[in-house]
C-alpha positions in Angstrom: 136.3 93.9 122.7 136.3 90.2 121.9 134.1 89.1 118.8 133.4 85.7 117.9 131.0 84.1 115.6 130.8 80.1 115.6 128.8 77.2 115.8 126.5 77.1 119.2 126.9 74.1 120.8 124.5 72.1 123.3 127.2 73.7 126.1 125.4 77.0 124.8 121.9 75.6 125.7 121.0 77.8 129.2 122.8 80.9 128.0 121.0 80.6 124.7 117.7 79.9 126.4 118.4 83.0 128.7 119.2 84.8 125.6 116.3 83.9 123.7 113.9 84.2 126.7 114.4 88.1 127.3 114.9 89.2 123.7 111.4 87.8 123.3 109.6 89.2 126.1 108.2 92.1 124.4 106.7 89.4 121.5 105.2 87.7 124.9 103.7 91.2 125.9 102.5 91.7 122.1 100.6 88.5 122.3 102.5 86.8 119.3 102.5 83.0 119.1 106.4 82.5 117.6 107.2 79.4 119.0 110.2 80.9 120.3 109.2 83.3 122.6 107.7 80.5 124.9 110.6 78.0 124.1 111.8 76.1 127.3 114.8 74.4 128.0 114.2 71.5 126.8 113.2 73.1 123.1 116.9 74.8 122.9 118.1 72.2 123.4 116.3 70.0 120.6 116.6 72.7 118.6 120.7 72.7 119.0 120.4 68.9 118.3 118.2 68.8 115.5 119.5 72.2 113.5 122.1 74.5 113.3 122.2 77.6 115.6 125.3 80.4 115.6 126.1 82.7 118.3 128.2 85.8 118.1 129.8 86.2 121.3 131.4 89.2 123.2 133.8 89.1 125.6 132.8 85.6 126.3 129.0 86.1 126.7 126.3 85.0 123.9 125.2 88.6 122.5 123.1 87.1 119.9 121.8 84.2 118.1 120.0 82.8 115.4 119.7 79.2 113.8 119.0 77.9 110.4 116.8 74.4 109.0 115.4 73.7 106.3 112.0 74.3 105.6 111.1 72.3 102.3 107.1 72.2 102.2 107.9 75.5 101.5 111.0 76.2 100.3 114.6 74.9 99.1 115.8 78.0 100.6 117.8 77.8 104.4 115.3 78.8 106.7 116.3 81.6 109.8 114.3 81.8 112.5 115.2 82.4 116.4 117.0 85.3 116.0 117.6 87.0 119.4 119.8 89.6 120.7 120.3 89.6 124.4 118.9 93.2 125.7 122.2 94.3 127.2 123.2 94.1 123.5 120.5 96.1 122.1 121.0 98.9 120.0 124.8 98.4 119.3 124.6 96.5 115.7 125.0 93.3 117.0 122.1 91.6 115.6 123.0 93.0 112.6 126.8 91.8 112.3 125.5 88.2 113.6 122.2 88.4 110.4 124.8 89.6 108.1 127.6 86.4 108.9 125.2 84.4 108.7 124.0 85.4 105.7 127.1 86.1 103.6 129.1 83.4 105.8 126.8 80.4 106.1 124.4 80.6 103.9 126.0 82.3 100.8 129.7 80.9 100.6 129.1 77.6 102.5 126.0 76.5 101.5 126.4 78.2 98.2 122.6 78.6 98.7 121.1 82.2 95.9 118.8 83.5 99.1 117.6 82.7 103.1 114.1 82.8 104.2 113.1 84.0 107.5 109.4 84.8 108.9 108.0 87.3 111.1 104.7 89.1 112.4 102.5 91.0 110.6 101.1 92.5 114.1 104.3 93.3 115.0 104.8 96.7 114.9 108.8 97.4 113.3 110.1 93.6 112.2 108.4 93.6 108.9 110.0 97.2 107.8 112.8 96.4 109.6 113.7 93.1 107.6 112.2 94.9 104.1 115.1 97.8 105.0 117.8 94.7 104.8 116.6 93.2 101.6 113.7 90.8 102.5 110.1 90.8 100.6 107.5 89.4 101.7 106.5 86.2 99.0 104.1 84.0 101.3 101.3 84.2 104.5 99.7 81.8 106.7 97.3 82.5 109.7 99.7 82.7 112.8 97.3 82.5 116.2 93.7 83.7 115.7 94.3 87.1 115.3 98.0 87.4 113.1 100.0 86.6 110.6 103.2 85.0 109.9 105.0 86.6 107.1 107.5 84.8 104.9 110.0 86.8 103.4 112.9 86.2 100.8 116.2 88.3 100.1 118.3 86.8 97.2 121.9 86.5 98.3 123.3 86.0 94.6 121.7 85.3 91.2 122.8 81.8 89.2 124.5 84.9 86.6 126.9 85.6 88.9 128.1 82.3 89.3 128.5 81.6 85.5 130.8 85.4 85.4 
């Protein structure tokens, strides 16, 4: 099996989009407003323009994705957000290899950036242990849709201390 993590590239933007699409169905079906889940085309591809977006690909085929902005009205922090793995994928660690690169990879030894901020829904009904199990807490909330909320949550990839050691 073929593994590669890198850089997605407007190429990417239909197989991302396809990608994204169906790992958000069930977030459709839950009634929850992430922009994501009703993202066409045209946003994956503004989104690949405007930000930076890594795939981890498998034998050739996007598996998973996940891009990273900044968000600085609310934090100096790199932002994650579209995180998708493609349902054939499910269940086989993938998301969690691609979260993990991206972390320790991007964020941590490139960016040389002490933590990542992602968000997620309150009315979902696993996402919110799920990313607490990984290292995330929760440190901010604003009203997402009329009836949810978005949840911001911060895991601290290394302290300033270790730096200076």
């Amino acid at each position: 099996m073929s593994e590669i993590y890198r850089l997605a590239t407007i190429e990417d933007a239909e197989e991302q989009f396809n990608v994204i699409h169906d790992a958000y169905a069930s977030i459709r079906e839950l009634g929850i407003t992430f922009k994501a889940a009703n993202a066409g085309i045209e946003d994956i591809r503004e989104n690949l323009a405007a930000n930076t977006s890594y795939v981890l690909e498998i034998n050739g085929s996007i598996a998973a994705t996940l891009s990273l902005k900044n968000l600085p009205e609310l934090t100096e922090l790199p932002f994650l957000y579209w995180f998708a793995v493609a349902p054939a994928f499910k269940n086989q660690g993938v998301g969690n290899r691609l979260l993990a690169y991206v972390e320790e990879v991007i964020v941590r030894d490139t960016l040389l950036a002490a933590g990542v901020v992602l968000a997620t829904s309150k009315k979902h009904p696993w996402l919110l242990p799920m990313y607490e199990r990984k290292g995330y807490a929760a440190f901010f909330e604003r009203p997402l849709g009329e009836t949810d909320t978005l949840v911001f949550m911060k895991k601290t990839l290394f302290s300033h201390a270790d730096i200076a050691q």
